[in-house]
PDB file with SEQRES, HELIX, SHEET and CRYST1 records, atoms N, CA, C and O in Angstrom:
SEQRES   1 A   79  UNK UNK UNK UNK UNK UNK UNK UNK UNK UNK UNK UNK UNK          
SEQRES   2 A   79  UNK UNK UNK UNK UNK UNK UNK UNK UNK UNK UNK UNK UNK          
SEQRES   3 A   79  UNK UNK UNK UNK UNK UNK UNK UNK UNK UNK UNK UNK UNK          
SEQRES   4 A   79  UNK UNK UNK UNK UNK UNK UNK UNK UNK UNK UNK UNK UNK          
SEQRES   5 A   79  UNK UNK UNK UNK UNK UNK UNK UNK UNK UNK UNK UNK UNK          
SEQRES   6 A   79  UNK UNK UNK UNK UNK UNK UNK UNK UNK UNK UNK UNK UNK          
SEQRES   7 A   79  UNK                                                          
HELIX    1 AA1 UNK A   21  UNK A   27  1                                   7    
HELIX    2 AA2 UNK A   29  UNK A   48  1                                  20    
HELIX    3 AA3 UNK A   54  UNK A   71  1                                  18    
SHEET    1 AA1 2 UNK A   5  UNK A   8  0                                        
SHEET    2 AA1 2 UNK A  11  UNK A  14 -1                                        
CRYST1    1.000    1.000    1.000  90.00  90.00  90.00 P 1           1          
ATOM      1  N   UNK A   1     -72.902 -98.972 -43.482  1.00  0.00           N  
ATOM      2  CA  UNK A   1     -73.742 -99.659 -42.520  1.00  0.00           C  
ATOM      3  C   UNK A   1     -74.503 -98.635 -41.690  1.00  0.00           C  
ATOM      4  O   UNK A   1     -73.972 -97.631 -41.215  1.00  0.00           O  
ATOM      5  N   UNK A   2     -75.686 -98.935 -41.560  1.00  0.00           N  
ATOM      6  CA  UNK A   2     -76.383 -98.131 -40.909  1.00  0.00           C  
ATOM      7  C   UNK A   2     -76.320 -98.277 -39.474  1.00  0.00           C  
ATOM      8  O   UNK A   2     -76.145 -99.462 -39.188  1.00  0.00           O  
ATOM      9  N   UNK A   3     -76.408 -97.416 -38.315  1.00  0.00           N  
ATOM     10  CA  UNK A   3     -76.861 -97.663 -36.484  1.00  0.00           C  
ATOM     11  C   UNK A   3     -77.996 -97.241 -36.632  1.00  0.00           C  
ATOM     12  O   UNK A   3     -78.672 -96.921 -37.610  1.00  0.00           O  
ATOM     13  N   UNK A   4     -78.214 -97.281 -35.100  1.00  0.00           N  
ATOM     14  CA  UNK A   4     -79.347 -97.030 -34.537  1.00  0.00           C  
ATOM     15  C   UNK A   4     -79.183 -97.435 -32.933  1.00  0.00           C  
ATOM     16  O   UNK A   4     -78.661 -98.425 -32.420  1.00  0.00           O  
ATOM     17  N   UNK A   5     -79.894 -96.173 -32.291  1.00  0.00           N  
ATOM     18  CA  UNK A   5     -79.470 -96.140 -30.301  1.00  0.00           C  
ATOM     19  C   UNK A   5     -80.817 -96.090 -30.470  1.00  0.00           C  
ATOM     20  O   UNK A   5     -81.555 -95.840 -31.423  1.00  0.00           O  
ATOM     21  N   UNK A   6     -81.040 -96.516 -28.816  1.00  0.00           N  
ATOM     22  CA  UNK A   6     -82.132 -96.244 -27.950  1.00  0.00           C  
ATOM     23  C   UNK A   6     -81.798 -95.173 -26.923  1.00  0.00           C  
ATOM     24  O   UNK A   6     -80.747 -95.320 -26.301  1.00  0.00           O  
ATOM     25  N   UNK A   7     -82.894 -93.649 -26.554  1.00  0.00           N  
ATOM     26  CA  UNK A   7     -82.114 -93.215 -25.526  1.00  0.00           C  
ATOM     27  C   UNK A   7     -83.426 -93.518 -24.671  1.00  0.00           C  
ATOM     28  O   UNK A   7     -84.579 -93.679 -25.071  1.00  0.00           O  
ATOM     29  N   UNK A   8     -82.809 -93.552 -23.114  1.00  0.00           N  
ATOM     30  CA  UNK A   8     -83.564 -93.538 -21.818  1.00  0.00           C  
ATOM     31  C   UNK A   8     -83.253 -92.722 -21.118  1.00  0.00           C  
ATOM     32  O   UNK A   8     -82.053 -92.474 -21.001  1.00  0.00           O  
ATOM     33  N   UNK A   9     -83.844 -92.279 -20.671  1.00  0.00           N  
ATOM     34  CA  UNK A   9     -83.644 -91.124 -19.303  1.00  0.00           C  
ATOM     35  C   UNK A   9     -82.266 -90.757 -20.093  1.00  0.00           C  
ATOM     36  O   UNK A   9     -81.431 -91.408 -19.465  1.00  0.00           O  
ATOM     37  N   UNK A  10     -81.540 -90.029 -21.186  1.00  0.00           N  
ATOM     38  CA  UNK A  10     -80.256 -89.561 -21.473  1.00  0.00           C  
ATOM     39  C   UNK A  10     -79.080 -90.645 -21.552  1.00  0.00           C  
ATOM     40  O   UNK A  10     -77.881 -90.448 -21.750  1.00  0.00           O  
ATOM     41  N   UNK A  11     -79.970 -92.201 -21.277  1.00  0.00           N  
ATOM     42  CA  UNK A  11     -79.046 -93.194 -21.492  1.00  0.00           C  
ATOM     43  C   UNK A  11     -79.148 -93.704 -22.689  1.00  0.00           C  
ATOM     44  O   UNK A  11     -80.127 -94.368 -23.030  1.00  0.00           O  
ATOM     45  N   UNK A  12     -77.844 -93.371 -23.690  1.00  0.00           N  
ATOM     46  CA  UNK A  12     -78.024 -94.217 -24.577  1.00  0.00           C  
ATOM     47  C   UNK A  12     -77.212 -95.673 -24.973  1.00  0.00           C  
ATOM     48  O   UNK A  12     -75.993 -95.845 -24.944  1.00  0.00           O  
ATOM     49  N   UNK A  13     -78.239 -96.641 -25.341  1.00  0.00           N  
ATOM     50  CA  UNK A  13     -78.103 -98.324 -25.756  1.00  0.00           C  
ATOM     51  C   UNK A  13     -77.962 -98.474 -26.973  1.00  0.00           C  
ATOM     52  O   UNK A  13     -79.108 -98.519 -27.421  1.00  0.00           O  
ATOM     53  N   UNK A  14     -77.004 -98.616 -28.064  1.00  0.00           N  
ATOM     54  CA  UNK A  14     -76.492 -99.153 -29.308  1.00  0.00           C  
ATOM     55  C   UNK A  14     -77.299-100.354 -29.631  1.00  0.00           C  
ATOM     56  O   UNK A  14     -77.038-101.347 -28.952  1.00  0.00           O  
ATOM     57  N   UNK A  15     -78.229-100.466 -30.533  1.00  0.00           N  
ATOM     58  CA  UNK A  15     -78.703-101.620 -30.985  1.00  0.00           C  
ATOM     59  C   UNK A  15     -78.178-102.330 -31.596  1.00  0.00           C  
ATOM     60  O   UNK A  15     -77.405-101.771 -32.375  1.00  0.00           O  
ATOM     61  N   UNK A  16     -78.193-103.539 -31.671  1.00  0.00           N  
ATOM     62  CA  UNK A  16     -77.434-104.540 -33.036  1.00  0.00           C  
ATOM     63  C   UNK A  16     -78.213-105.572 -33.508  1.00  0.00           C  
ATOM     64  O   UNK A  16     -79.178-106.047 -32.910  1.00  0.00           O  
ATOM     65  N   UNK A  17     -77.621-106.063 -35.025  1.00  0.00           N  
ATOM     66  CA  UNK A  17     -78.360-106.498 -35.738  1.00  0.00           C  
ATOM     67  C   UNK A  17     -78.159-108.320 -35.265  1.00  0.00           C  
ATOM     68  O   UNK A  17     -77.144-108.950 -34.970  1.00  0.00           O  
ATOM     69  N   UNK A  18     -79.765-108.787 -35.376  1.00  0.00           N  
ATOM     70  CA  UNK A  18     -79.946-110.009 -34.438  1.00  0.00           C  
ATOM     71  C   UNK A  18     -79.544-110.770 -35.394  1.00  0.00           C  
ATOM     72  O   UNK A  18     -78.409-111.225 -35.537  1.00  0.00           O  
ATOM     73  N   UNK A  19     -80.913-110.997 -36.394  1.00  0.00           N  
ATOM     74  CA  UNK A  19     -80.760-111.701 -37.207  1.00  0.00           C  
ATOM     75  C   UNK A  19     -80.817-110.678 -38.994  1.00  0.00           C  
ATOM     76  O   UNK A  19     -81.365-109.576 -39.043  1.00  0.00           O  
ATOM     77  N   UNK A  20     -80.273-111.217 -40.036  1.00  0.00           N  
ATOM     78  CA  UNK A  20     -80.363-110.562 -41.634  1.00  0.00           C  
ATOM     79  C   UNK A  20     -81.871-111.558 -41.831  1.00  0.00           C  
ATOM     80  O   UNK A  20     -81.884-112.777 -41.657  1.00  0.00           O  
ATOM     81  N   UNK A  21     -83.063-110.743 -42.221  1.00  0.00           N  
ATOM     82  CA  UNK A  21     -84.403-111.323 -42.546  1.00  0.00           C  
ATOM     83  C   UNK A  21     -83.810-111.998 -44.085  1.00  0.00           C  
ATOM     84  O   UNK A  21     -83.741-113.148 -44.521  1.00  0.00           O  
ATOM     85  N   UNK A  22     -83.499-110.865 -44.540  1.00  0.00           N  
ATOM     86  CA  UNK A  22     -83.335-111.279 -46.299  1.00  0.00           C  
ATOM     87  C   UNK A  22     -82.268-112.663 -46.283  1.00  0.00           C  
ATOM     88  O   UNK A  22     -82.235-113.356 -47.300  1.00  0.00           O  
ATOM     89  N   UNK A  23     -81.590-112.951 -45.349  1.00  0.00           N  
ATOM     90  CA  UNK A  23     -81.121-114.783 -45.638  1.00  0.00           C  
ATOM     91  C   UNK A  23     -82.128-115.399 -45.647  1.00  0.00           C  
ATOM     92  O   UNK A  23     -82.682-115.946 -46.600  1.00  0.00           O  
ATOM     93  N   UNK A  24     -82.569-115.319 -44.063  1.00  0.00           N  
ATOM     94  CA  UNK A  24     -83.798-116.413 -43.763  1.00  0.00           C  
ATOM     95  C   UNK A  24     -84.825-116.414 -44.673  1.00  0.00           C  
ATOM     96  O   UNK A  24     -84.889-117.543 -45.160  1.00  0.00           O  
ATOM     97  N   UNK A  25     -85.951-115.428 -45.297  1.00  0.00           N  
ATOM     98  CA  UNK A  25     -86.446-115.138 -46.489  1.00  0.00           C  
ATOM     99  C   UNK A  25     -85.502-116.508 -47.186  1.00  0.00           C  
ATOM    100  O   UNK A  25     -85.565-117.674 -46.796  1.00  0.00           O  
ATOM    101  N   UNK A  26     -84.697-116.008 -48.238  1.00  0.00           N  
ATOM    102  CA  UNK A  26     -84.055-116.481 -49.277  1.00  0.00           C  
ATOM    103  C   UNK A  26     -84.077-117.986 -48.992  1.00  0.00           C  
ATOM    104  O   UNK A  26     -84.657-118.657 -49.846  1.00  0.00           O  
ATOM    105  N   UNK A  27     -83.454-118.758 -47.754  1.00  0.00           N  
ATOM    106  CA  UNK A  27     -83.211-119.861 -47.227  1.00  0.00           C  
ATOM    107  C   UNK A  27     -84.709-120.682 -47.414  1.00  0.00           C  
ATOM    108  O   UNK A  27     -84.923-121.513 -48.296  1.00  0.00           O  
ATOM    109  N   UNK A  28     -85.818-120.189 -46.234  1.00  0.00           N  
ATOM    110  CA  UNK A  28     -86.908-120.861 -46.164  1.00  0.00           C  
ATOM    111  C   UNK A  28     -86.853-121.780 -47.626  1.00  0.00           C  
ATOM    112  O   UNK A  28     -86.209-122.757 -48.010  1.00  0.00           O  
ATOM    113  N   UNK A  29     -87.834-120.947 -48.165  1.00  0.00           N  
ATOM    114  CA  UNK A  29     -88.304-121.849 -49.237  1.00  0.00           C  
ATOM    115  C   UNK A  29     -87.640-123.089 -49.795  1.00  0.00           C  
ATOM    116  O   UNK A  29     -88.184-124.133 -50.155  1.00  0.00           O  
ATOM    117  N   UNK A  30     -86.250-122.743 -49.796  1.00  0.00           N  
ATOM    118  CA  UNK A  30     -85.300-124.048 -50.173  1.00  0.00           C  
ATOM    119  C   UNK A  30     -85.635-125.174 -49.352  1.00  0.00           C  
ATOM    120  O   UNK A  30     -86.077-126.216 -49.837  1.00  0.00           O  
ATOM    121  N   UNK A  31     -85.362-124.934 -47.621  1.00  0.00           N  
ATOM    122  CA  UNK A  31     -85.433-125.796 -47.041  1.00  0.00           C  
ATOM    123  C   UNK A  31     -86.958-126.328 -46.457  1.00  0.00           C  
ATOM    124  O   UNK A  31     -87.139-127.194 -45.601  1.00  0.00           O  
ATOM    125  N   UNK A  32     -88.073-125.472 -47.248  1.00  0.00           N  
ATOM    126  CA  UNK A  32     -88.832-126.438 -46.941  1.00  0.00           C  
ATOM    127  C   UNK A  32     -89.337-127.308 -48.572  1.00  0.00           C  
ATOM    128  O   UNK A  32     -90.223-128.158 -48.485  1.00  0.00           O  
ATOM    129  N   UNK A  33     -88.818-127.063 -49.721  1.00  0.00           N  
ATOM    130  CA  UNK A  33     -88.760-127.944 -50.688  1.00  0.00           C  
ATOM    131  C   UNK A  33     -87.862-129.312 -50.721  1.00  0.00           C  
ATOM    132  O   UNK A  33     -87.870-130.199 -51.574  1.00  0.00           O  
ATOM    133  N   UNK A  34     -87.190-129.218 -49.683  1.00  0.00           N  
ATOM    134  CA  UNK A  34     -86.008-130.112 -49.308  1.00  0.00           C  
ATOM    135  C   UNK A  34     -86.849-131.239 -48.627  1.00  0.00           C  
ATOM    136  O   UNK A  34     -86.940-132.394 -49.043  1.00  0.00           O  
ATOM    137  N   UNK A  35     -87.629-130.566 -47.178  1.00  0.00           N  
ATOM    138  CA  UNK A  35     -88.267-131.029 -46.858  1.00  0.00           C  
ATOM    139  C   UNK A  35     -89.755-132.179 -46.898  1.00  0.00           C  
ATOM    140  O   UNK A  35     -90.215-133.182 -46.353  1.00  0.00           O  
ATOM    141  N   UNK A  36     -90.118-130.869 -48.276  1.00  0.00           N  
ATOM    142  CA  UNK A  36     -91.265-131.734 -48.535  1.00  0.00           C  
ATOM    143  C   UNK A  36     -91.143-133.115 -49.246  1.00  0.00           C  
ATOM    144  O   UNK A  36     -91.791-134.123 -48.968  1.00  0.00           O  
ATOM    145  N   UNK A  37     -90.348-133.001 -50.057  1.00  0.00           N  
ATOM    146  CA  UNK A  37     -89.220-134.189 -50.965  1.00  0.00           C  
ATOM    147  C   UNK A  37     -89.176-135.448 -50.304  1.00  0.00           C  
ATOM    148  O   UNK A  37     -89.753-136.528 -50.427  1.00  0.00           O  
ATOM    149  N   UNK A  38     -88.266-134.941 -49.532  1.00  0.00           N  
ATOM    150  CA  UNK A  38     -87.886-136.018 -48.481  1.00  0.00           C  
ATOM    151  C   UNK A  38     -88.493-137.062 -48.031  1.00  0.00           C  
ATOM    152  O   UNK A  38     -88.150-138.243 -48.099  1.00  0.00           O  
ATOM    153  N   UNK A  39     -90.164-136.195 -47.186  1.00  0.00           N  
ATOM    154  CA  UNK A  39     -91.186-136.431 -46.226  1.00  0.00           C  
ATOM    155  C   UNK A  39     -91.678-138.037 -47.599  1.00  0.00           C  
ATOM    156  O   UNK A  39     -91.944-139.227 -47.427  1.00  0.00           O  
ATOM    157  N   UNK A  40     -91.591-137.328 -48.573  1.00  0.00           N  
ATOM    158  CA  UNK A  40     -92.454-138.061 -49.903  1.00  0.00           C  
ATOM    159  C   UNK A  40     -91.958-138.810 -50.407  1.00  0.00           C  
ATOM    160  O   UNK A  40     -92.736-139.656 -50.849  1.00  0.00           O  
ATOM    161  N   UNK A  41     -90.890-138.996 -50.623  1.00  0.00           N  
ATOM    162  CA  UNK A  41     -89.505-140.387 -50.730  1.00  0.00           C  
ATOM    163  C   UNK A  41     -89.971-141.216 -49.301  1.00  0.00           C  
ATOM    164  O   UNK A  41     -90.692-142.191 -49.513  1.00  0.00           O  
ATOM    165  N   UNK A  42     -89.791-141.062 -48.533  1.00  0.00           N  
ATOM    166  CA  UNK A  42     -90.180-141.556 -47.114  1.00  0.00           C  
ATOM    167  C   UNK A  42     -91.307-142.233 -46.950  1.00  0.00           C  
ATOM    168  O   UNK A  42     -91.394-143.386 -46.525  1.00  0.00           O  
ATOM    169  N   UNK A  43     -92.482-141.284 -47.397  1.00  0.00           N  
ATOM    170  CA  UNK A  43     -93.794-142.451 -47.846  1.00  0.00           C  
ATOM    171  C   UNK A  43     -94.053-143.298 -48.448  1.00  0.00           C  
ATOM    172  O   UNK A  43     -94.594-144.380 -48.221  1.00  0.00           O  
ATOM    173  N   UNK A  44     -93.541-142.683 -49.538  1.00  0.00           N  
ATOM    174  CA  UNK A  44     -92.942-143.554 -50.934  1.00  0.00           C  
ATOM    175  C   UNK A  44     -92.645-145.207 -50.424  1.00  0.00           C  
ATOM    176  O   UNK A  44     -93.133-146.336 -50.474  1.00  0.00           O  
ATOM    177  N   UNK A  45     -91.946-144.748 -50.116  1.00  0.00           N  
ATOM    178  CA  UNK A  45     -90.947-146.101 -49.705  1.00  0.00           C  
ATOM    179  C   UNK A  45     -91.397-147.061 -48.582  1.00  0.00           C  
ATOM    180  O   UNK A  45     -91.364-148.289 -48.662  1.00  0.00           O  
ATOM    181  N   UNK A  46     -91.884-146.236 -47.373  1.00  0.00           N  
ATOM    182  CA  UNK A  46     -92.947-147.066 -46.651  1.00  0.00           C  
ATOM    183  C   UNK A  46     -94.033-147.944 -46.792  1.00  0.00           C  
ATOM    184  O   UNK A  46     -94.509-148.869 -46.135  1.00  0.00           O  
ATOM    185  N   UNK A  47     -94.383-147.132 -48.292  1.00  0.00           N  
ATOM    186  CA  UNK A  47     -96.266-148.053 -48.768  1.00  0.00           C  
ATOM    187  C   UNK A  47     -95.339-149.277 -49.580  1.00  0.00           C  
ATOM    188  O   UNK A  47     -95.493-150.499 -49.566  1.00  0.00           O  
ATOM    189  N   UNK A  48     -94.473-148.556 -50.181  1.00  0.00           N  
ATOM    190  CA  UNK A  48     -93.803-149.919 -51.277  1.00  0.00           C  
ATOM    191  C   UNK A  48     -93.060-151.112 -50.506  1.00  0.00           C  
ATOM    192  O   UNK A  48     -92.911-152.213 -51.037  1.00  0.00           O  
ATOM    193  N   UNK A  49     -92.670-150.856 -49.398  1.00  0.00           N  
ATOM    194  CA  UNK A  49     -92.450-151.630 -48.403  1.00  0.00           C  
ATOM    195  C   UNK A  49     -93.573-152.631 -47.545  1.00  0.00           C  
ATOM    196  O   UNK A  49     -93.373-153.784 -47.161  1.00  0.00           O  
ATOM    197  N   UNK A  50     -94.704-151.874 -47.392  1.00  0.00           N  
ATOM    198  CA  UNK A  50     -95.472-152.864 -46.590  1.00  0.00           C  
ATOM    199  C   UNK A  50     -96.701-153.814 -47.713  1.00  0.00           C  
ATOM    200  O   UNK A  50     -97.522-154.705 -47.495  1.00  0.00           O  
ATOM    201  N   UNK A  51     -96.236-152.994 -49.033  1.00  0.00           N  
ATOM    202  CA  UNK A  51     -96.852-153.745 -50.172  1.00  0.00           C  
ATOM    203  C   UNK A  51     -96.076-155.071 -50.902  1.00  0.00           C  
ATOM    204  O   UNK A  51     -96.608-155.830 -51.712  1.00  0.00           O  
ATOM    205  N   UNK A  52     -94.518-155.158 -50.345  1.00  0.00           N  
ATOM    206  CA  UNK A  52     -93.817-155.855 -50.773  1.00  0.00           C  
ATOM    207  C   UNK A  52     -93.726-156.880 -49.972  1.00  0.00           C  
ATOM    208  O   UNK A  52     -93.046-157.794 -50.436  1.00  0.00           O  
ATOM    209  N   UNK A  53     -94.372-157.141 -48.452  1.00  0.00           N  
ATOM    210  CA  UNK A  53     -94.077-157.784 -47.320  1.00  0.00           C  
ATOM    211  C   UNK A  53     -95.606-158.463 -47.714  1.00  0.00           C  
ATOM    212  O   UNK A  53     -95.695-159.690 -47.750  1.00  0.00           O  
ATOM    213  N   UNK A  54     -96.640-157.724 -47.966  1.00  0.00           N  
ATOM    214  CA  UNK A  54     -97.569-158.274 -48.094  1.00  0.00           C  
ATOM    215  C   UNK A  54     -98.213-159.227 -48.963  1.00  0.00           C  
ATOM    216  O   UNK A  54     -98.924-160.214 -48.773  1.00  0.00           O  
ATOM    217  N   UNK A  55     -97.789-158.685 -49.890  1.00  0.00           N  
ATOM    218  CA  UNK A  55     -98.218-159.652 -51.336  1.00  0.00           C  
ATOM    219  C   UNK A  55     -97.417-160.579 -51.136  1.00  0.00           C  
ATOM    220  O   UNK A  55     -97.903-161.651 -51.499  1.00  0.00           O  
ATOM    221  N   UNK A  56     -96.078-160.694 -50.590  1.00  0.00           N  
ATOM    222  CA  UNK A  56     -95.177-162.340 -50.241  1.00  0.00           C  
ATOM    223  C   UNK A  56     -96.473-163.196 -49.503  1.00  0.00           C  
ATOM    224  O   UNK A  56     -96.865-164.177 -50.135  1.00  0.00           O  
ATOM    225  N   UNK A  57     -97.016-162.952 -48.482  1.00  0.00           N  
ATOM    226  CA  UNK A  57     -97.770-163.578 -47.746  1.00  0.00           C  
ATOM    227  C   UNK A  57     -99.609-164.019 -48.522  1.00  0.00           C  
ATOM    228  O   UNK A  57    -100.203-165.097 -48.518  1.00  0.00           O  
ATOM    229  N   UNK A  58    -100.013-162.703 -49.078  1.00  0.00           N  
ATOM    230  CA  UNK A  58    -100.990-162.571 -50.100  1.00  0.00           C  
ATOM    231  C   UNK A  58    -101.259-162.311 -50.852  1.00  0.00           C  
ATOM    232  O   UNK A  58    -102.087-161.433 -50.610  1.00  0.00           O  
ATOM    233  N   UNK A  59    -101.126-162.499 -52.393  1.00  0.00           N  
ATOM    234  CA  UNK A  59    -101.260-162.127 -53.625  1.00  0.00           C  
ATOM    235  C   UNK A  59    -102.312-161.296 -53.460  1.00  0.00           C  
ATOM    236  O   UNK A  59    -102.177-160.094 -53.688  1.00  0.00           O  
ATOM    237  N   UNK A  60    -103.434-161.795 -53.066  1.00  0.00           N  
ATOM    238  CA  UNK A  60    -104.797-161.039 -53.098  1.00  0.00           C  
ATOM    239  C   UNK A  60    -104.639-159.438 -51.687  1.00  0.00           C  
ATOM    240  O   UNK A  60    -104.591-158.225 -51.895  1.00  0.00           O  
ATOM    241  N   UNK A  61    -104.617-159.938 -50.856  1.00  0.00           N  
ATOM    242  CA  UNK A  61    -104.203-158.890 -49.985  1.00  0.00           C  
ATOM    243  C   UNK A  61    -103.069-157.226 -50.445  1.00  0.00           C  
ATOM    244  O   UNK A  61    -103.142-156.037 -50.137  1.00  0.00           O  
ATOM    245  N   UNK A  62    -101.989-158.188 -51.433  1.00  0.00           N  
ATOM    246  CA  UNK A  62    -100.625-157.331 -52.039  1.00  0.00           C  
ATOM    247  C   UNK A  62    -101.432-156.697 -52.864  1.00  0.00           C  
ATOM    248  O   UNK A  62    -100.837-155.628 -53.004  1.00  0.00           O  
ATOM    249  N   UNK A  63    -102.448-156.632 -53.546  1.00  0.00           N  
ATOM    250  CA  UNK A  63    -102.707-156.107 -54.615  1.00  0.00           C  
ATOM    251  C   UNK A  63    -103.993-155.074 -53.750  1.00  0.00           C  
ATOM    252  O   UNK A  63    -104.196-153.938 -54.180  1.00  0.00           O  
ATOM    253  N   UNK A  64    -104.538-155.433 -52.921  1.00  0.00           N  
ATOM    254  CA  UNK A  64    -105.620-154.342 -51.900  1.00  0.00           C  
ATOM    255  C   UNK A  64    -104.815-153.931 -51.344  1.00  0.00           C  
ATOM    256  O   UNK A  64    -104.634-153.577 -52.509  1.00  0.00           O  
ATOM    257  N   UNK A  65    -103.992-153.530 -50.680  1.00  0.00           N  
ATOM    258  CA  UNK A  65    -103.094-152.564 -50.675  1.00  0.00           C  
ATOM    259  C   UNK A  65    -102.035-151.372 -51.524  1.00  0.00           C  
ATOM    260  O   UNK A  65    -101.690-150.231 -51.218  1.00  0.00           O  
ATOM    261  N   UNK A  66    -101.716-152.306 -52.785  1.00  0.00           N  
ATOM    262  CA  UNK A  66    -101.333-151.525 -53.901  1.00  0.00           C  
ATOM    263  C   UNK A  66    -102.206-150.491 -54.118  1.00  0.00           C  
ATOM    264  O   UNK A  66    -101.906-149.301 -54.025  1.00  0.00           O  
ATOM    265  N   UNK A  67    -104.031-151.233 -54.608  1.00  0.00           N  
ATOM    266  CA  UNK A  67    -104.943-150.582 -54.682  1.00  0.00           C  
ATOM    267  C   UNK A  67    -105.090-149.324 -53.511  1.00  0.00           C  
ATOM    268  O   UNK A  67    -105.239-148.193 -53.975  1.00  0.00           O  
ATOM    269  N   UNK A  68    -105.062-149.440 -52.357  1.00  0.00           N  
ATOM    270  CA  UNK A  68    -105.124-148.340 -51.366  1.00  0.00           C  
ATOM    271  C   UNK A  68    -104.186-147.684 -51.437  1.00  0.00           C  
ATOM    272  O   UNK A  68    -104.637-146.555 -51.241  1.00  0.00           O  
ATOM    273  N   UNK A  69    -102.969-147.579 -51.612  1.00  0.00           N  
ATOM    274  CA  UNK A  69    -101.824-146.960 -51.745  1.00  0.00           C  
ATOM    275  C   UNK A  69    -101.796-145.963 -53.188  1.00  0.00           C  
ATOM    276  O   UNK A  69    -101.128-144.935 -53.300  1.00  0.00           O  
ATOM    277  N   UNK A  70    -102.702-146.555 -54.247  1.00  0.00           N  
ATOM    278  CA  UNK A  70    -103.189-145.388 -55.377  1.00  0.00           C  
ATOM    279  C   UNK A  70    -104.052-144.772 -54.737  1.00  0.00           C  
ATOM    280  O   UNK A  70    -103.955-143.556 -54.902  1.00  0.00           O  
ATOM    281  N   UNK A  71    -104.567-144.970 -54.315  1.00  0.00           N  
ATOM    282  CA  UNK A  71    -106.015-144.123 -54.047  1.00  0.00           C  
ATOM    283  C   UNK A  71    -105.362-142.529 -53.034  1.00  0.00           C  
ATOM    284  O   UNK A  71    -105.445-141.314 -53.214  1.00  0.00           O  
ATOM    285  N   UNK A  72    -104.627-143.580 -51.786  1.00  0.00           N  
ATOM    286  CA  UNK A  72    -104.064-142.147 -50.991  1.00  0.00           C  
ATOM    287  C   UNK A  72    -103.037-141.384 -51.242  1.00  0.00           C  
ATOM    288  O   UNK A  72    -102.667-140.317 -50.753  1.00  0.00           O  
ATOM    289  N   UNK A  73    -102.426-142.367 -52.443  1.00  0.00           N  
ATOM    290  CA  UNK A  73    -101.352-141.146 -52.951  1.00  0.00           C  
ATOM    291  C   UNK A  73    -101.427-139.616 -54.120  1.00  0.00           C  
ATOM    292  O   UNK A  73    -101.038-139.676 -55.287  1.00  0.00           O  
ATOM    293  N   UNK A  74    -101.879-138.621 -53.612  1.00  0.00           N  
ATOM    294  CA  UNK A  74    -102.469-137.678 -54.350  1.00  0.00           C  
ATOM    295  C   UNK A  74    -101.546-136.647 -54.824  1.00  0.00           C  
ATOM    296  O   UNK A  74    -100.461-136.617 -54.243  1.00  0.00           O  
ATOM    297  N   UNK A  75    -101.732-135.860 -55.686  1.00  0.00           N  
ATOM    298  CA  UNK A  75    -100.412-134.880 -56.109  1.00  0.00           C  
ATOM    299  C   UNK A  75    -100.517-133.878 -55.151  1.00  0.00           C  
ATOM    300  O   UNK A  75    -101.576-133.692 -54.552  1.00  0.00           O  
ATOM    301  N   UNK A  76     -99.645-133.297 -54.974  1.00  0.00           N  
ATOM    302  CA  UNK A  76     -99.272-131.933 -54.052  1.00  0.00           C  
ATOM    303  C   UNK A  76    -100.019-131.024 -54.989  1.00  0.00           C  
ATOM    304  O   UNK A  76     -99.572-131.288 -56.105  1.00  0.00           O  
ATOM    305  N   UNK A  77    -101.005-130.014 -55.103  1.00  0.00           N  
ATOM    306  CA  UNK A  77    -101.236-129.062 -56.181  1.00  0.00           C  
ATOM    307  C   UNK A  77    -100.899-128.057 -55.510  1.00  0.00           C  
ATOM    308  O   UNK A  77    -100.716-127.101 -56.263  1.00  0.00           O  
ATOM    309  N   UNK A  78    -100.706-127.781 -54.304  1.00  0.00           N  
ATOM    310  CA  UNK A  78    -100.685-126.273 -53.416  1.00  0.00           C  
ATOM    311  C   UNK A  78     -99.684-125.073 -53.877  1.00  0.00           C  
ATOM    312  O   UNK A  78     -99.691-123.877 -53.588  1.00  0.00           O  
ATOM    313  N   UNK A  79     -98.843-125.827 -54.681  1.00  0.00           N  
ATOM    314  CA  UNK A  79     -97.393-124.717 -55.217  1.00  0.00           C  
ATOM    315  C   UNK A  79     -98.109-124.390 -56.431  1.00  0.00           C  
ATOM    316  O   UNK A  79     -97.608-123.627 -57.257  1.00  0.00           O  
TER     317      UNK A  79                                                      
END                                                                             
C-alpha cells in the first residue's frame, strides 16, 4: 500500500484514501443500465395503462392513443 503526507510549516498530515475511483468507475455503468431499464418498464406500463382505461370508455379514442404511444415510443440508439 502506498502513503502519502502533506508537510506545513514542518507539520506533517497523513493523507487517506476517501474514496477507490476504480469501484465507482466499475459500478456506474451498471447502475445506470439498471436505471435506464427501469425508467422504461415504467413508461411502458404507464402508456399501456392509460391506453387500457381508455379504449374501455372509447374504442376510437383507445386506438388514438395506441397510435400516439407508437409514435413517442422511440429506440434508445445513444449506446
Amino acid at each position: 500500500m502506498r502513503s502519502a503526507e502533506l508537510v506545513v510549516e514542518g507539520t506533517r498530515y497523513p493523507l487517506e484514501v476517501s474514496q477507490y475511483i476504480k469501484e465507482i468507475a466499475c459500478k456506474t455503468p451498471e447502475d445506470q443500465m439498471l436505471r435506464k431499464l427501469a425508467t422504461s418498464l415504467l413508461r411502458l406500463a404507464a402508456k399501456q395503462a392509460a391506453e387500457y382505461a381508455i379504449s374501455k370508455k372509447s374504442e376510437g379514442l383507445g386506438a388514438l392513443l395506441s397510435g400516439v404511444n407508437a409514435i413517442t415510443e422511440k429506440t434508445d440508439t445513444r449506446n
